[in-house]
N, C-alpha and C positions, 0 to 999 in steps of 0.2 A: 504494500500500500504506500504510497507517493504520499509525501507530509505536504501539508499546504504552503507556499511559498509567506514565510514571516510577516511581508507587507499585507498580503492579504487576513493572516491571521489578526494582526493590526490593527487592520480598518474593522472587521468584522467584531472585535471587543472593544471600539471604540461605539460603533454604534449601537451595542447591548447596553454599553454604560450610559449611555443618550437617550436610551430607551426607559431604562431602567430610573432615569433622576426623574425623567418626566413621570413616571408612575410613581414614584416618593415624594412628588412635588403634588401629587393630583390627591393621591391618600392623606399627606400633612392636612391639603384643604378639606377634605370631608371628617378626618378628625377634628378639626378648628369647630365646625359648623357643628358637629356632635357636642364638646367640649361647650361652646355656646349656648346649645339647648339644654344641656346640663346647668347650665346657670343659670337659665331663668326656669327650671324647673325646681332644683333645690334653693335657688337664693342669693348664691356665691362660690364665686372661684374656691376658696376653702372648703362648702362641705360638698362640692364636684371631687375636689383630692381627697378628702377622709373616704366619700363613698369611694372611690377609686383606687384608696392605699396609694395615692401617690402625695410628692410633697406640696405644698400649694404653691411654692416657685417653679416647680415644672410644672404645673398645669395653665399657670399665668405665663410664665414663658412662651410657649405654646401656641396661645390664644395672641399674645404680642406679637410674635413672629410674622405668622400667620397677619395681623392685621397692617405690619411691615410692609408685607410682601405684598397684600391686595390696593395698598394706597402705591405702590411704583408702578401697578400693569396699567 
């Protein structure tokens, strides 16, 4: 069996990775939007992290990022 020439191997994990940020870019948002209904269902960023076992600075962070990134597109 013939290895694939390395340029082409290359290009080929270059556009997986391409592929791939854009489906972790598209997921961050639909967690954002989750994490949101989360807070106006319990009240606050804080009891969205207790109910979630997460800290409340990762869950504001999050949510921040997230609104970072929707005020540049």
């Amino acid at each position: 069996m013939d290895a694939k020439p390395w340029r082409e191997r290359v290009r080929e994990e270059e556009q997986l990775l391409e592929q791939l940020r854009i489906l972790a870019s598209e997921s961050a948002t639909r967690r954002a939007e989750a994490l949101r209904d989360g807070v106006k269902d319990l009240g606050s960023v804080a009891e969205v992290a207790r109910d979630l076992g997460r800290s409340w600075n990762a869950v504001d962070k999050a949510l921040k990022k997230q609104d970072r990134k929707t005020s540049t597109e």
